[in-house]
C-alpha positions in Angstrom: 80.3 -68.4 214.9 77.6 -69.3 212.5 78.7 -72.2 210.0 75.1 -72.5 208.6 76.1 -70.3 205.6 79.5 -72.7 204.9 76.8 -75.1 203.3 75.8 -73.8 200.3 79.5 -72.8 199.3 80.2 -76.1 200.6 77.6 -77.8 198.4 78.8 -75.4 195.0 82.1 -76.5 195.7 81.4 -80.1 195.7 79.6 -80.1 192.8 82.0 -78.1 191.1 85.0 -79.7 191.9 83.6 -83.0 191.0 83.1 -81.5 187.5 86.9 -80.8 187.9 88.0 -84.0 188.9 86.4 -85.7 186.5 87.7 -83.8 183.7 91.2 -84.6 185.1 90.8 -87.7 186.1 89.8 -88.6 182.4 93.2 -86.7 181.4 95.4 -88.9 183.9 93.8 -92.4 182.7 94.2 -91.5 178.9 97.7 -90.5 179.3 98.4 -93.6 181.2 96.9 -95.7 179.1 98.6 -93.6 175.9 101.5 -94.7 178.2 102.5 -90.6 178.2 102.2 -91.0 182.3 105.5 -88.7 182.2 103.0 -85.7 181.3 101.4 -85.8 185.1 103.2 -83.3 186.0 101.6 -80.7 184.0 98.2 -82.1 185.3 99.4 -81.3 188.6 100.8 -77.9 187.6 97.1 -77.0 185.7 95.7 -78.0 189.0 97.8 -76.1 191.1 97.7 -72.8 189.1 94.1 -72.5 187.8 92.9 -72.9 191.9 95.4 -70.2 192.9 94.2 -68.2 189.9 90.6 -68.7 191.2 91.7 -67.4 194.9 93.3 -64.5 193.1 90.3 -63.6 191.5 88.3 -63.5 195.0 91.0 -61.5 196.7 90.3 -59.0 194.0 86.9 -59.0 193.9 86.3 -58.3 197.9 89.5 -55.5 197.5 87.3 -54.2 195.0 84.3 -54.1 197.6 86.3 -53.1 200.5 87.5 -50.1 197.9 83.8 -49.3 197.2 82.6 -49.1 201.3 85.4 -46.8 201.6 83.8 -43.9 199.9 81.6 -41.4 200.6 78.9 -42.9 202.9 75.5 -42.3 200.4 77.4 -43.0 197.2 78.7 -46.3 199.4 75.6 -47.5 199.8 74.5 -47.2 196.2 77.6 -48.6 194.8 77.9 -50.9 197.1 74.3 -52.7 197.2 74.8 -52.5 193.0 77.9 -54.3 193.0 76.1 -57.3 195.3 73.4 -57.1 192.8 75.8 -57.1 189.6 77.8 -60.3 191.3 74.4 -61.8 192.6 73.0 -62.1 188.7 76.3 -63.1 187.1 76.4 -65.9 190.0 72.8 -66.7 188.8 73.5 -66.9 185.0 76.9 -68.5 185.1 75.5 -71.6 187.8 72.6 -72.2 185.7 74.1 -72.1 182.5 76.5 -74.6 183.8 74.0 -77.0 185.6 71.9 -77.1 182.1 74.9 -77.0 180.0 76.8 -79.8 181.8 73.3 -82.3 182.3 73.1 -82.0 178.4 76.5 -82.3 177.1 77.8 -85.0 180.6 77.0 -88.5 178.0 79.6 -87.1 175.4 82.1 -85.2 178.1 84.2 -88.1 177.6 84.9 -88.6 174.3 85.6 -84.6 174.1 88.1 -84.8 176.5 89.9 -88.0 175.0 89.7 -85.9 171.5 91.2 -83.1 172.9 93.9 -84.8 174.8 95.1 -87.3 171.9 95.4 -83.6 169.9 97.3 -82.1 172.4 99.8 -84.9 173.2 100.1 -85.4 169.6 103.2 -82.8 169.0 105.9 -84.0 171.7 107.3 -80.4 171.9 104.1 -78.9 173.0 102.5 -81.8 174.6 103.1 -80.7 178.2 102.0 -77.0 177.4 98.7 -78.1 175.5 98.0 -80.9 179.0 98.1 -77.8 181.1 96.5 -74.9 179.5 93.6 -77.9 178.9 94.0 -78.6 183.2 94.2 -74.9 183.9 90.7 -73.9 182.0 88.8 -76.7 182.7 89.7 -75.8 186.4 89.6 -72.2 186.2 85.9 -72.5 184.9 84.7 -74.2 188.0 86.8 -72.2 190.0 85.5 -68.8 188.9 81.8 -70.1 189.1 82.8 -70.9 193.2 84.2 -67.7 193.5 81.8 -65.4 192.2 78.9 -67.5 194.0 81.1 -67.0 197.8 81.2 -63.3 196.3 77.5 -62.5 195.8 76.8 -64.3 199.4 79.1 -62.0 200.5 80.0 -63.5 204.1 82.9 -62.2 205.5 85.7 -64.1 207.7 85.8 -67.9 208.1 82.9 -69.3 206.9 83.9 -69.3 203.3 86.9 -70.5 203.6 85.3 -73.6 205.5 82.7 -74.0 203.4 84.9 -74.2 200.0 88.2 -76.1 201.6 85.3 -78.9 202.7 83.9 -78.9 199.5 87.2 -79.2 197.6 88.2 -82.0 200.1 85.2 -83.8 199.3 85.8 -82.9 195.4 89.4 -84.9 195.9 88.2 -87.5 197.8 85.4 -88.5 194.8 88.0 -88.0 192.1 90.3 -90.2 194.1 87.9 -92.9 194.9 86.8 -92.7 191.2 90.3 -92.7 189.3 92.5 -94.2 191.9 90.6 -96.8 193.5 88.6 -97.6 190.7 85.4 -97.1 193.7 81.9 -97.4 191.5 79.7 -94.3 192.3 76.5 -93.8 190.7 77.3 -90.4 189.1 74.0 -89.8 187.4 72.3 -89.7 190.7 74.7 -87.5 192.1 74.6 -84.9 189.8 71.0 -85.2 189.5 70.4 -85.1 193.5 73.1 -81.9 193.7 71.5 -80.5 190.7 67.9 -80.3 192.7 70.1 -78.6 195.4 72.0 -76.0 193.5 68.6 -75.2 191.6 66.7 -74.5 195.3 70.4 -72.3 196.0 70.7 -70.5 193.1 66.8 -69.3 193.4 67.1 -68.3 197.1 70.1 -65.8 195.5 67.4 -64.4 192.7 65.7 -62.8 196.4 69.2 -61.5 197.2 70.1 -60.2 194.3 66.8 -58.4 193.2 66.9 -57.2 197.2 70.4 -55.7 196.8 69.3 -54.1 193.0 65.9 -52.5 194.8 68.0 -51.1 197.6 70.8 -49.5 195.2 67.5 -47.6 193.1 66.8 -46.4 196.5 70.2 -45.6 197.6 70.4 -43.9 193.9 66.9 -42.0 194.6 68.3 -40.6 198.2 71.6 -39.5 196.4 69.9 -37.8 192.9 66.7 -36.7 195.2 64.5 -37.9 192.6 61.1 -39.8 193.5 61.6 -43.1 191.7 60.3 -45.5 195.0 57.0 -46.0 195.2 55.7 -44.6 199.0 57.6 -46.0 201.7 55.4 -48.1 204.6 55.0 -47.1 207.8 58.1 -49.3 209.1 61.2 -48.6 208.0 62.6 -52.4 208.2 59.4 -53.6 205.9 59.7 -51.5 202.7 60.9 -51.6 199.2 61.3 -49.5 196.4 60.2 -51.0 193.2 59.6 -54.5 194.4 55.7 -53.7 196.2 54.3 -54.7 199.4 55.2 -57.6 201.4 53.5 -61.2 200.4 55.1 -63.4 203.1 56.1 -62.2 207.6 56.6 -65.0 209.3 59.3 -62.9 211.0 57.3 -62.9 214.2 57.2 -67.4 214.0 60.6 -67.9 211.8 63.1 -65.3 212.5 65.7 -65.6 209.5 68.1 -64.9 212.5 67.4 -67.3 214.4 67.8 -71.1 214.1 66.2 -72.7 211.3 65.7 -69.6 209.7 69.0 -68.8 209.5 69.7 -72.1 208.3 67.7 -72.0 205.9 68.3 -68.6 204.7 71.9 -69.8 204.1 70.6 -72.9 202.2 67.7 -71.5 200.3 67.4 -67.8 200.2 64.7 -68.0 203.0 63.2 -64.6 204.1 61.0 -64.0 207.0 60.0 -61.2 204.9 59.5 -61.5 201.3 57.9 -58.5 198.6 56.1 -59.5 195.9 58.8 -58.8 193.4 61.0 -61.1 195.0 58.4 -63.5 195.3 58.0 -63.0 191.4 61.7 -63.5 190.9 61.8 -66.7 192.9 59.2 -68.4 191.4 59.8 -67.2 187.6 63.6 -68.7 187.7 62.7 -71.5 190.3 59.8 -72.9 187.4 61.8 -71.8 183.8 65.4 -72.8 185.1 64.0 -76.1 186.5 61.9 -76.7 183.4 65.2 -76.5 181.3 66.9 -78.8 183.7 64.6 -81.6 184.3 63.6 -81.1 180.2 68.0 -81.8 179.7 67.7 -85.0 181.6 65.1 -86.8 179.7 66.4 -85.8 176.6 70.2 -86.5 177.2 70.4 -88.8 179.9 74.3 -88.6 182.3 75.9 -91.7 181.9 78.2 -93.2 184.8 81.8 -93.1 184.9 84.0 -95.9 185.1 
């Protein structure tokens, strides 16, 4: 079995669920230190119901697929490869968004919290409601990004579930070490590290996505008999429709089947073939999403929490 793909749902997860932990791990020490301790339940209960929401939401979404490959074999294909594609650019938008939105906003996350939480606990009779509906979304937000990421990767079986229960457990394990044990860890330079990361992930699915979107055109072309592709080449395996000839084989030295390609196909998005609109796509988000992430650090530093 190839575990090379649990990484980068591994790596989402971790970063995600740190986001998480923080968040509640800012809840727990205000309440304790608002001496409304007697409100952890409904932490736990936020907790426990926005990650069984989020699991929800991926049992539906691969139903939905499954329901899809069930039809007629041509339309199958087309609907199919669109719904990777769809899942693939929502994966993109909603990841970046969050790494840029969170690097900007990280210096004043906690002071928002505390604001919210001193307005929630304020009304005794709704105190325990307004704790967990403020639990559930902030969990449910990094849940759903996991979830539609281990969606547009599409891998099938264990490795998901691997790759996000080891990212969880390391999510935990941070919070704990953090809240509980009052462990320093420089935050700043683990976001900013795992931010690098995801940006390298997150481009390697642009390739994925734009190869599922030019393979539902053709899908759509064979099924409507229109001429929309441009000529096919001469191998089968080494077309496209829309996205040109190929600019990068290396298929021949570094197999993205074989160990490291596969590796770092999992990891990166590698391709032992690559078409120049892919090539395009990966550069175009790899330069503008990276110039708006390392532009949010210098202008709004993270601070560490404490």
């Amino acid at each position: 079995m190839d575990f090379s793909a649990a990484l980068p749902i591994f790596a989402i997860t971790l970063r995600e669920g740190v986001e998480a932990a923080l968040v509640v791990g800012i809840v727990m020490a205000y309440l304790k230190k608002a001496d409304r301790s007697a409100l952890n339940p409904w932490v736990y209960g936020g907790i426990a119901t926005g990650v069984l929401a989020s699991f929800v939401v991926g049992i539906l979404l691969n139903w939905f697929l499954k329901q899809v490959e069930g039809t007629d074999p041509a339309q199958a294909a087309f609907y199919g490869q669109l719904w990777q594609g769809i899942l693939g650019l929502t994966a993109i938008a909603m990841l970046s968004w969050m790494l840029v939105w969170m690097t900007e906003n990280a210096k004043a996350l906690k002071g928002e919290i505390e604001g919210k939480i001193g307005k929630a606990i304020a009304n005794a009779q709704t105190a325990g409601w307004a704790v967990f509906v403020l639990i559930l979304i902030a969990v449910l937000r990094e849940g759903f990004e996991v979830v539609i990421f281990i969606s547009a990767k599409l891998q099938g079986g264990i490795v998901p579930i691997v790759g996000a229960i080891a990212g969880l457990v390391g999510a935990v394990a941070i919070g704990i070490a953090l809240f509980q044990f009052g462990i320093r860890i420089d935050l700043k330079v683990f976001f900013q590290a795992m931010g690098v990361f995801l940006l390298l992930i997150v481009a390697g699915l642009v390739i994925s996505a734009i190869g599922h979107l030019d393979r539902a055109v053709a899908a759509y072309a064979e099924l409507s008999q229109t001429s929309i592709c441009f000529p096919a080449s001469s191998t089968a395996e080494m077309s496209s429709c829309l996205l040109g000839g190929l600019v990068w084989d290396v298929h021949d030295v570094l197999p993205d089947k074989e160990f490291p390609g596969i590796l770092l196909k999992a990891m990166f998005g590698f391709r032992d073939r690559l078409f120049l609109g892919q090539a395009i796509g990966y550069f175009t988000f790899l330069f503008s999403a990276g110039f708006l992430y390392f532009q949010s650090l210098t202008v709004k530093p993270m601070q560490n929490v404490k």
